[in-house]
C-alpha positions, 0 to 999 in steps of 0.5 A: 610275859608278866609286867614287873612295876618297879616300886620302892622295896621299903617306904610303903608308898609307890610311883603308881600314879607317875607309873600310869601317866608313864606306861614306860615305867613299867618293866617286862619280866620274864617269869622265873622257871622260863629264866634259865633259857634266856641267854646270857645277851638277853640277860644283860639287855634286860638288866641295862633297861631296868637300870636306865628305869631306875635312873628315870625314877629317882625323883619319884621315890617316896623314900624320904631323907629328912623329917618333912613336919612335926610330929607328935605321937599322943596317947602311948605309954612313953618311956623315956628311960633317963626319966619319967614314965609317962602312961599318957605321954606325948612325944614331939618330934621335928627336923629328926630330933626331939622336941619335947616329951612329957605328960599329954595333960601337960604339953601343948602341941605346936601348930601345924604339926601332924598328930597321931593318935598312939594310944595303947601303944608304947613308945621308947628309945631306938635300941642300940646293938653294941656289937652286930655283924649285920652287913656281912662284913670282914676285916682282918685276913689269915696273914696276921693276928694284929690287923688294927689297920683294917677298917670293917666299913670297907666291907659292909653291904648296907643293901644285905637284908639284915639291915632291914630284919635290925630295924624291924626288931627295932635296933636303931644305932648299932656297933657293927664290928668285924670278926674275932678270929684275930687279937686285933681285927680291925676298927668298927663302925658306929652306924645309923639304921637310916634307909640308905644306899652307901655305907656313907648314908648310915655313919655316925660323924664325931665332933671332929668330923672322924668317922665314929667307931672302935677298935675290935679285939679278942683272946680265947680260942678265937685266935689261937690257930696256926701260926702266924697266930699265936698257939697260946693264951700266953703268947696271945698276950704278948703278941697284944704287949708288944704291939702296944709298945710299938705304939707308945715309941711311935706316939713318943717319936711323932711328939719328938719330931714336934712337926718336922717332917725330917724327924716324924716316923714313917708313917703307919696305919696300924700303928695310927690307930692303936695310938688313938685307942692309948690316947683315948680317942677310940674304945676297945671293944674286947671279946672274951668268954672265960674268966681268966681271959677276962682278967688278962684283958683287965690286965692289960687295959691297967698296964696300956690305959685304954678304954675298954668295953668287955664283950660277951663275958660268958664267966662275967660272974665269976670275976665281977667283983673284978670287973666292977674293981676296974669300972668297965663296962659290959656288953652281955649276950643272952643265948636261950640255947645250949652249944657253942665253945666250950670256953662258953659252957657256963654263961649264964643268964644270971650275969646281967643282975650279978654285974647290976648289983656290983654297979658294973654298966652293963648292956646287950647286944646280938652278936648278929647272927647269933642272936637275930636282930629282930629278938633282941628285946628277948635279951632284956627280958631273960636278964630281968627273969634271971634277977636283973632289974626292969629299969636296969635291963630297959637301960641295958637295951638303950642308954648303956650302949649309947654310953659305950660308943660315946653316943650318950649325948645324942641317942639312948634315952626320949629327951628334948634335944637328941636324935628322934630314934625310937620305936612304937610297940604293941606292948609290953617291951619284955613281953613275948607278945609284943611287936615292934610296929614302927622305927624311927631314925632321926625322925624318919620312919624307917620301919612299919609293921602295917607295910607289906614289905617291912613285915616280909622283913618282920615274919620271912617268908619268901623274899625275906632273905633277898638283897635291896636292888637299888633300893627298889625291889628285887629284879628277877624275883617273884612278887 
């Protein structure tokens, strides 16, 4: 029988030294083609010590939750996209936010912190996915088209290793959002690529303590199916119509009763939130593909007045003088292969630039699966090869999105003050060569090319695919 010595699957340090003062720590594992004769009762048995082993070694992972020193990060090309690049920069971070940034001939490095020699390297914001699925997780069931109650971080599994391909790719904040099979799936989630074992690790918290988040809705094809859903881009109008009406009575009603509870309407979940999207205090995040559904989404934000982010907008360039009319914002994918709806035959990479030079804010995203998180600085450098702007696309990748989810004051851009979410890279940002070897969130290295485990997620390879067990590595798999 091999020995299996539990380690912690992501923080590239292990427990070896408890391990050989504490034999104990180590687990016997059957090896894998003998698995299927062990009975069901020996099975458990094994699983019932190797969470006890677990719950024994929680002191001793090496994981961290908070920046323990400063750090400043000499020598790299640093691009703060809000502001000066510096070709020798340095970057100074503590207690998970930025300190300073600038030119290495002009900064002073604080005593006592740690300093690490980048030179060659180039460092630049986090990026930010406005809309990804990573954590396989669902919202909106087939009993109706308007779900608005549904929360997606109900569903999400932060130990699903797509979390961990999002880091390696660099992503750092993300719009995690349920799917769009229905006119109103449900609310998203805004979260943190932090290392963690509950969805609760990774929200973003607003100033007023409220989970951070939007509400997801579509038209197309998605939704139209059998009914209960509507059949029709007409009757998916409606339907979005008459919801929104139902929302105005209740806001109007809750202000009648002015905090009598003998006059307050019962109350309603679903209702609850789209009140929140007419007052502004949570953004649509609207799919739509082809230009006439582009322009009822228009429509329809002019007639209600909520905040709106149009996803995906395969005919954006068709309708951008439109778009840029109304000053809302973009949120583009980039596929660099053919097939798909058909309702998205003519994307075209050339959106990027078109919606840039009517002065439209535009920003990226990977629809996580369909764009792997760990190829989405890829978008930026085929909007820029179709006619986008370097500095346009750059800011498309981090700035634009942290606008897009209320974010600006806090991620997107290298300034003293905001989160330490950032990435070192290898080289170029839009070059194909490039890697992305470390990523940063709030000041915790949560990603590093050099660590065995983190290029597993990087390169696959056998284990790329398996979930995080307990945040350590994966029992009943080969090492």
């Amino acid at each position: 029988m091999q020995s299996l010595h539990i380690t912690a699957a992501r923080a590239g340090e292990s427990c070896s030294a408890d391990k050989e003062q504490n034999p104990d720590l180590t687990l016997q594992k059957i090896p894998k083609p003998q698995l299927k004769q062990v009975g069901a009762l020996e099975r458990s048995r094994r699983h019932a010590y190797a969470v006890a082993a677990v719950l024994g070694l929680q002191m001793c992972l090496p994981r961290l939750t908070a920046q323990e020193a400063p750090v400043a990060f000499v020598g790299a090309q640093v691009i703060t996209i809000t502001g000066e690049t510096f070709d020798h920069g340095v970057l100074i971070v503590d207690k998970g936010k930025i300190v300073a940034v600038g030119s290495a001939e002009k900064m002073t490095i604080p005593d006592g912190a740690k300093r690490r020699n980048v030179s060659g390297k180039i460092i630049m914001p986090g990026l930010v996915d406005t809309h990804s699925h990573v954590g396989g997780g669902a919202a909106g069931d087939r009993s109706s088209p308007v779900q608005p109650d549904v929360r997606v971080m109900d569903s999400i599994d932060v130990r699903d290793p797509s979390f961990q391909k999002a880091q390696a790719g660099g992503i750092t904040t993300a719009n995690v959002m349920p799917g769009s099979g229905h006119l109103i799936s449900g609310q998203t989630v805004y979260l943190k690529f932090r290392d963690g074992k509950t969805i609760e690790d990774l929200l973003i918290k607003t100033a007023e303590g409220r989970v951070a988040g939007g509400l997801k809705m579509a038209n197309g094809t998605n939704s139209r199916r059998d009914p209960p859903f509507p059949g029709t881009r007409g009757k998916s109008a409606a339907l979005v119509r008459e919801q929104y009406v139902k929302a105005q009575e209740y806001r109007d009603k809750i202000e009648r009763a002015k905090g009598d509870p003998d006059k307050m309407p019962a109350r309603d979940l679903g209702l609850e939130i789209l009140v929140e999207a007419l007052n502004g205090q949570r953004v649509v995040h609207h799919h739509t593909h082809r230009h006439d559904d582009v322009l009822t989404v228009l429509r329809l934000q002019k007639e209600f007045g909520f905040r709106l982010v149009l996803h995906h907008v395969s005919d954006a360039w068709k309708v951008v003088d439109e778009i840029a009319a109304a000053k809302v914002p973009c949120s583009i994918i980039l596929l660099d292969s053919p097939g798909g709806k058909i309702e998205a035959l003519d994307i075209d990479w050339k959106n990027g630039a078109a919606l840039e030079q009517s002065g439209v804010l535009t920003g990226f995203h990977t629809d996580d699966p369909i764009t792997d998180s760990r190829l989405f600085l890829r978008s930026a450098a085929f909007a820029v090869r179709a006619g986008m702007s370097r500095k346009g696309a750059l800011y498309g990748l981090t700035m634009a999105g942290a606008v897009m989810l209320d974010l600006k004051e806090r991620i997107g851009s290298l300034e003293a003050g905001k989160d330490a979410d950032f990435i070192l890279l290898s080289g170029d940002p839009l070059s194909v060569y490039t890697h992305v070897l470390e990523t940063w969130v709030d000041g915790v290295k949560v990603f590093d090319r050099e660590e065995p485990k983190d290029r597993l997620w990087a390169v696959g390879g056998v284990g790329a695919g398996y979930p995080r067990d307990l945040d350590l590595c994966c029992f009943g798999k080969e090492e």
